[in-house]
C-alpha positions in Angstrom: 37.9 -45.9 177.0 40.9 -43.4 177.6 40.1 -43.2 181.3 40.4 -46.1 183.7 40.6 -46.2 187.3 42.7 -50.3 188.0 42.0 -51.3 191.9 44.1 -53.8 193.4 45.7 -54.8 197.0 48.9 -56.0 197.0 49.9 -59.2 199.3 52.9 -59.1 201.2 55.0 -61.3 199.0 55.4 -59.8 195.3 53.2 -62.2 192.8 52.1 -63.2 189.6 48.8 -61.3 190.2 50.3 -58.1 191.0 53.0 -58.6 187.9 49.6 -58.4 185.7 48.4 -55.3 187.3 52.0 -53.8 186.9 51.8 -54.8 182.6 48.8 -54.0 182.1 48.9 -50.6 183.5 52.3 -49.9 181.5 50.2 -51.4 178.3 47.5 -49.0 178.2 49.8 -46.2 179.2 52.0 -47.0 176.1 48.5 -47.2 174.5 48.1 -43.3 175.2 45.5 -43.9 178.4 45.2 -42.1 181.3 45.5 -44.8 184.1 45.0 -44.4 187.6 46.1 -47.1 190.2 44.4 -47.2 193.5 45.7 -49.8 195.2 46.6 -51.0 199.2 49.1 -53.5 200.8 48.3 -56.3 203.3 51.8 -55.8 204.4 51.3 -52.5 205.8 48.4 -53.7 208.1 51.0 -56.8 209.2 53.6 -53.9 210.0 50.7 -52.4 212.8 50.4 -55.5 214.7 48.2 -58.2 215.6 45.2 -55.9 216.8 45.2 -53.9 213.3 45.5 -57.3 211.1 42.3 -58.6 213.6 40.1 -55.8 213.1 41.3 -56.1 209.3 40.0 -59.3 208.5 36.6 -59.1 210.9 36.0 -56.4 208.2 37.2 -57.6 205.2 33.6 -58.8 203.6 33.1 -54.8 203.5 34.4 -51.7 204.6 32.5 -48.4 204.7 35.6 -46.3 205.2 37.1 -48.0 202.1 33.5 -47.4 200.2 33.8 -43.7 201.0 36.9 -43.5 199.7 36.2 -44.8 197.2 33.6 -42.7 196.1 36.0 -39.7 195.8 38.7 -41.1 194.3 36.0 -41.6 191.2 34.5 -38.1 191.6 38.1 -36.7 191.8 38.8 -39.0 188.7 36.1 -39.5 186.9 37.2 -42.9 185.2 35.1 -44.4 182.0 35.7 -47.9 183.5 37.0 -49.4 186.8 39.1 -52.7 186.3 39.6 -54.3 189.2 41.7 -56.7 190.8 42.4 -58.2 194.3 40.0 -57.2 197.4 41.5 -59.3 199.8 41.8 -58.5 202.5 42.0 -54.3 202.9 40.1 -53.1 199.7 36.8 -55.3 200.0 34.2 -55.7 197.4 32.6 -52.8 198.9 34.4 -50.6 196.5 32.2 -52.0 193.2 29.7 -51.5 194.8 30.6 -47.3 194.9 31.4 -47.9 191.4 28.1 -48.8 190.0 26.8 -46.0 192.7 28.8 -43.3 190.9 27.4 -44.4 186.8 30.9 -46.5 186.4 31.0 -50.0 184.9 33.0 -52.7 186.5 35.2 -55.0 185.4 36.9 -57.6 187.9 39.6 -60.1 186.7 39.6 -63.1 188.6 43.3 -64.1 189.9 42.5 -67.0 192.4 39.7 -69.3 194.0 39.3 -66.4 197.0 35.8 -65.7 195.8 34.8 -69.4 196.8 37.4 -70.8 198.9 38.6 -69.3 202.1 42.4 -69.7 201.6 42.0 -68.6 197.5 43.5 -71.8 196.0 42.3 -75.5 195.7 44.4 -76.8 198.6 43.3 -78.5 202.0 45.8 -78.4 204.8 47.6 -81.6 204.1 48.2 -80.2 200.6 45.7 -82.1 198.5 43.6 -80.3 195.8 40.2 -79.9 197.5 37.0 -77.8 195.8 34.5 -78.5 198.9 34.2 -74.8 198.7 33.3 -74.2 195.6 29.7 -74.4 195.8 28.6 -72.7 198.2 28.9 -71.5 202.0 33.2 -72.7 203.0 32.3 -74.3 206.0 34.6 -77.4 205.4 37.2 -74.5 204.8 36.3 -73.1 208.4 36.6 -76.1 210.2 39.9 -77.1 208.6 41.7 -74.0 209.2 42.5 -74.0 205.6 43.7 -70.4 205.8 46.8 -69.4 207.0 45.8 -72.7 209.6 43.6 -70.2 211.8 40.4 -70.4 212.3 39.7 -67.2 212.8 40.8 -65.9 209.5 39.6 -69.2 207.9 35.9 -67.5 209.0 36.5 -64.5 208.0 37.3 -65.2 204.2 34.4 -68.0 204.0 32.0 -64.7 206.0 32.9 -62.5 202.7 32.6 -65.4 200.2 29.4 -65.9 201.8 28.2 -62.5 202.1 28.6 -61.3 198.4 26.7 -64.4 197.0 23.9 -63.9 199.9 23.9 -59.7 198.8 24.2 -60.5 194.8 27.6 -58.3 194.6 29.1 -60.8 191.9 26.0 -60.2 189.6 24.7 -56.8 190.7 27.8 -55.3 190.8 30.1 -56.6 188.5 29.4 -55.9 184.3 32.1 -58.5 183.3 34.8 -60.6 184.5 37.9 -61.4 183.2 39.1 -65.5 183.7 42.5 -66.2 182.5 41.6 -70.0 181.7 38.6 -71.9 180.2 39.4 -73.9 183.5 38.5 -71.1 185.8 35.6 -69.5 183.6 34.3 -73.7 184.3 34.8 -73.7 187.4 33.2 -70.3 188.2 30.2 -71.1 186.1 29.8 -74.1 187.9 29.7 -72.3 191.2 26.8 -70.2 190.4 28.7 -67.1 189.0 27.0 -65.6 186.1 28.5 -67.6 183.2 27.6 -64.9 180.7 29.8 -62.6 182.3 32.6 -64.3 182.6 34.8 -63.8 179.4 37.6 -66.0 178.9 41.2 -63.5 178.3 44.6 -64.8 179.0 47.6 -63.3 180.1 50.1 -61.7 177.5 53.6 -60.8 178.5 55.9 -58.4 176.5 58.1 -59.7 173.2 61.4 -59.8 174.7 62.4 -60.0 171.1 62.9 -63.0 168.9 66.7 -63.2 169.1 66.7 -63.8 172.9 66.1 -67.4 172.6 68.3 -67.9 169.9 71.6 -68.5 171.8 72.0 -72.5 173.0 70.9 -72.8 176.6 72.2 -74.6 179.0 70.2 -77.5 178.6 70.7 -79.1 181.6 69.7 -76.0 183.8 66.0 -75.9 185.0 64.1 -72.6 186.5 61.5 -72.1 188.3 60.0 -68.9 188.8 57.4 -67.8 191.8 56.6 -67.6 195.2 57.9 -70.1 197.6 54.8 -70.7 199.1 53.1 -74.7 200.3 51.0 -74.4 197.5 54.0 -74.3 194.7 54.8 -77.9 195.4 58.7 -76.8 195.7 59.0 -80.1 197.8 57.7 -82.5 195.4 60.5 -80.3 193.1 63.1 -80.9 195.0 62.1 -84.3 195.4 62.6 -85.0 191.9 65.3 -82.7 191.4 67.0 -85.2 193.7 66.2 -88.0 191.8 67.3 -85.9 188.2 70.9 -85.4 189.9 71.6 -89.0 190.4 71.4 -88.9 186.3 73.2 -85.6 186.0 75.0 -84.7 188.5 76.2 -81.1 186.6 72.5 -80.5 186.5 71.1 -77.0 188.1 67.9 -75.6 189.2 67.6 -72.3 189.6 64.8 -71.1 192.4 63.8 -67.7 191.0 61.7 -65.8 194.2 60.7 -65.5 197.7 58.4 -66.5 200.3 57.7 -67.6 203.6 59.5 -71.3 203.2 62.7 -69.9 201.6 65.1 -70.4 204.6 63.5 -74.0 204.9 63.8 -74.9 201.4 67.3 -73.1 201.4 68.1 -75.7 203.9 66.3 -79.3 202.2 68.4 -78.1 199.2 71.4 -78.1 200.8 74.1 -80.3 198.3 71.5 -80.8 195.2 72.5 -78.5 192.9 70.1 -75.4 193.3 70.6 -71.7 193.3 68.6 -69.4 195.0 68.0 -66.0 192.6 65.9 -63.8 194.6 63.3 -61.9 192.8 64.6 -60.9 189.7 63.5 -57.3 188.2 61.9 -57.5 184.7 65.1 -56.9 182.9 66.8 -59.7 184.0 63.8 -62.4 183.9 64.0 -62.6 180.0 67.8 -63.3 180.6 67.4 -66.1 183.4 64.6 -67.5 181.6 66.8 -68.0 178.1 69.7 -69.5 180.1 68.4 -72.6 181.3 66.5 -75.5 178.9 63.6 -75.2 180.2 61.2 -73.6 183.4 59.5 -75.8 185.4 56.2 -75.2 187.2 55.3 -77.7 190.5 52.1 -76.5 191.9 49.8 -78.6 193.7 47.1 -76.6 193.5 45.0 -75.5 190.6 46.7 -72.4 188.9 44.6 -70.1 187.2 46.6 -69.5 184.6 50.6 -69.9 184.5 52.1 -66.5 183.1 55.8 -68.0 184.0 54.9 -70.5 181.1 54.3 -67.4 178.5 57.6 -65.8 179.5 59.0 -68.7 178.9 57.4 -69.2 175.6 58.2 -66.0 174.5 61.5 -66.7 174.8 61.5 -69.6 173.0 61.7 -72.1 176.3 59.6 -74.9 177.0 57.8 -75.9 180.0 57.4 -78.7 182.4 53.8 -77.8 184.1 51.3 -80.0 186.6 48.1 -81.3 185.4 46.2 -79.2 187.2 44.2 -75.7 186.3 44.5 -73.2 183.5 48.7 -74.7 182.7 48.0 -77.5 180.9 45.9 -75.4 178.2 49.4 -73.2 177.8 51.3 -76.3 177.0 51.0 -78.8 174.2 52.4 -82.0 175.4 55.8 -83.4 174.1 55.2 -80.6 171.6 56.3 -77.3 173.9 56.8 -79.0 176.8 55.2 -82.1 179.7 52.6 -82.5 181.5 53.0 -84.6 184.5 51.0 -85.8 187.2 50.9 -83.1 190.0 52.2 -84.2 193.5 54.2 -87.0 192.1 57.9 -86.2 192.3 58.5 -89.5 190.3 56.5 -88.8 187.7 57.9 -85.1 187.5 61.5 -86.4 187.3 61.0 -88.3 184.5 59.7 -85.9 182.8 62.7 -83.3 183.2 65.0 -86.0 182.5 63.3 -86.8 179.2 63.7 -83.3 178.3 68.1 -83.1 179.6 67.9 -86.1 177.6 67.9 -84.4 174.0 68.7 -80.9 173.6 68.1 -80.4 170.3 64.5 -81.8 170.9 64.4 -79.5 173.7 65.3 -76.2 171.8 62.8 -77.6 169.0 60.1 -77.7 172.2 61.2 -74.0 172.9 60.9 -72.5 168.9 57.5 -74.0 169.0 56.4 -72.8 171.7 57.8 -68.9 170.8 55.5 -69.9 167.8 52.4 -70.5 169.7 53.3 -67.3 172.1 53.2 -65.3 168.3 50.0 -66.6 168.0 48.2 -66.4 171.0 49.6 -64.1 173.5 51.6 -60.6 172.2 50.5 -57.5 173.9 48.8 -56.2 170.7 46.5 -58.8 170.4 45.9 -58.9 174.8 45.5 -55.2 174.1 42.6 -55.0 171.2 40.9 -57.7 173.5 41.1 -55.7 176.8 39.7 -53.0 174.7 36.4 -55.3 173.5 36.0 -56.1 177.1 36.0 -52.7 178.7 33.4 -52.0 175.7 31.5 -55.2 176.6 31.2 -54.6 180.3 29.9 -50.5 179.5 27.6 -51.9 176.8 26.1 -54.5 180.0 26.1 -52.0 182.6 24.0 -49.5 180.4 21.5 -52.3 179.5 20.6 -53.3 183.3 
C-alpha cells in the first residue's frame, strides 16, 4: 500500500483525534508513502454565520456536493486505500460511499461515540455517562438536547446516525474499522456494527527518547493535557486539586490546552495553584510532560482511548486516569499509575496525593510504565500493524 488517500474534518478546537491524523500521516511518510490528506474544518462553516452552519448540519447525514468531490479527488489520485477519519459534520459518510464506487477499499478509525450518539461521547446534559443511544435510533439524545443543548443539531446528528444504519453504510461501505480500545470494539459490537470488522489497534506516539524521563521531576507538579471541554471533568479536577492544596500547598497543576470553558475555568482556579499553558506544539509536550510527576486525566465520559497517557508513558510518567472507557486498559493500577472513580473529586484527590506522597514510588510508576510503552506502543510496531490492516481491509473489499 504506497498510496493512501487519509479523510478527516477537523473540529474547531485542535484535539486528540486530529493529533492521530497529523502522526500518522508523518509515519507513513517517514515510511516512504505517498499520502494525500483531504480534509475540511467545522470552523470555517462557524466563520460564515448562522445560515451556513444551519444548512450544514440539515445535510450533514450526506452531501452530494462533497460525494462529487470526492469522486475526483480519487480519479485525480488514484489511492490503493482510503483511511478515513471524522465525517462530522462537513465531510459526511457520503464520501465512502464514492470510495467503494471508484474500486477503493475503506478503512474508517473510529475516534468517538458520533456514530451512535448524537453529541459523540457518553454524556447526558447533566454530565452523567449515559449509552441510551447506543442501540439504536438517538431519540432520548433528541429530546434532551444532548448536543451542543439544541435541539436542532441534537436531530440532526441522531438523523445521520440513523440514516447510515437504515442504508447499511457501516457494513456496505466500510472494509474495516479501526477501534483504539477493546472497550470501543465492545461497545460497537454490541450496537450492531459488524464485529468482524472491527479490529482492535491502539494509538502509538513517537519515542521521545529514553533519556527524557530520566531527570527527577517535580513530583509535586500535575498536568493535564486536552481540551477544556464539559466532558473533561476539569471541575471535578479542580475540585480535588483544591482538596490536594490543603496538603501541599507548593503543589502545581498545569492545564495544558484550550476550549470553550477556559475563561471560566481561568476564573474557578483563581488562587489554587494552576497554570494555564496553552496548546503546546509537539516539541515542547515531551518537555512539559517530563517536568511534572505525573499527568492526570478527569473525563467523565467514556474516552476511547487516552493518547495523553502514552505520551506520558513514553516518557517515563505515570498516570492518574477515570474508570471509564479505553484509559483504564493503558494503565495498570498502583503499578503505572490510579484508577479512580470518575466524577468523584474525593476519590480523585486521594489518589494524587498518594502519588505526591512518595516520589521515588512515583518515578518507579513512571520507568514502568516507559516499559510497557516499549512493549506495546512504538511507532514501528503501530506501523507493521497499520500496514496488516490496510491489507486486511483490500483482502475484505475484493472478497464481497
Amino acid at each position: 500500500m504506497q498510496r493512501i488517500l487519509m479523510v478527516h474534518n477537523r473540529y474547531r478546537w485542535f484535539g486528540g483525534e486530529d493529533a492521530v491524523v497529523d502522526a500518522q500521516i508523518d509515519l507513513l511518510k517517514r515510511h516512504g508513502h505517498e499520502v494525500l490528506l483531504h480534509e475540511t474544518n467545522n470552523a470555517d462553516t462557524l466563520s460564515m454565520g448562522r445560515f451556513a452552519l444551519v444548512k450544514a448540519l440539515l445535510h450533514s447525514h450526506w452531501r452530494h456536493d462533497r460525494k462529487d468531490e470526492f469522486h475526483q479527488v480519487i480519479r485525480d489520485f488514484k489511492p490503493e486505500i482510503v483511511h478515513a477519519h471524522n465525517l462530522w459534520f462537513n465531510l459526511t459518510p457520503s464520501v465512502l460511499a464514492a470510495s467503494h464506487e471508484e474500486g477503493v477499499p475503506v478503512v474508517l478509525s473510529i475516534h468517538n461515540m458520533r456514530l451512535l450518539s448524537p453529541c459523540g461521547v457518553f454524556l447526558d446534559t447533566e454530565g452523567l455517562h449515559c449509552k441510551h443511544c447506543a442501540s439504536g435510533f438517538a431519540w432520548r439524545g433528541i429530546i434532551r438536547r444532548c448536543y451542543h443543548n439544541s435541539f436542532f443539531a441534537s436531530f440532526c446528528a441522531a438523523k445521520m446516525s440513523a440514516f447510515h444504519r437504515k442504508r447499511g453504510t457501516w457494513h456496505n461501505n466500510v472494509d474495516l474499522f479501526l477501534s483504539p480500545s477493546d472497550y470501543v470494539k465492545r461497545v460497537y459490537a454490541d450496537s450492531g456494527f459488524p464485529e468482524k470488522q472491527i479490529q482492535v489497534l491502539p494509538h502509538a506516539v513517537a519515542d521521545p527518547g529514553a533519556d527524557v524521563g530520566v531527570t527527577f521531576p517535580d513530583c509535586r507538579r500535575l498536568v493535564y493535557i486536552g481540551r477544556f471541554s464539559v466532558e473533561k471533568g476539569l471541575f471535578c479536577l479542580l475540585n480535588a486539586w483544591k482538596q490536594v492544596r490543603k496538603k501541599y500547598p507548593d503543589a502545581e497543576l498545569l492545564l495544558a490546552g484550550d476550549g470553550g470553558l477556559k475563561e471560566e475555568l481561568m476564573q474557578y482556579a483563581e488562587g489554587i495553584g494552576v497554570r494555564f499553558c496553552g496548546i503546546l506544539p509537539p516539541e515542547e509536550l515531551a518537555r512539559t510532560i517530563a517536568s511534572a510527576g505525573a499527568l492526570v486525566l478527569a473525563s467523565e465520559c467514556a474516552e476511547t482511548f487516552g493518547r495523553v497517557v502514552i505520551e506520558a508513558a513514553a516518557c517515563a510518567r505515570a498516570s492518574i486516569v477515570p474508570d471509564l472507557g479505553g484509559p483504564p486498559e493503558l494503565v495498570e493500577q498502583g503499578q503505572t499509575g490510579f484508577v479512580f472513580r470518575h466524577g468523584d473529586s474525593e476519590n480523585l484527590a486521594a489518589c494524587i496525593q498518594a502519588a505526591f506522597s512518595d516520589p521515588e514510588k512515583l518515578m518507579q510508576m513512571g520507568r514502568a510504565a516507559r516499559a510497557l510503552f516499549e512493549r506495546n506502543y512504538t511507532e514501528d510496531a503501530y506501523y507493521l500493524q497499520l500496514l496488516d490492516c490496510y491489507q486486511s481491509a483490500a483482502t475484505y473489499f475484493l472478497s464481497r
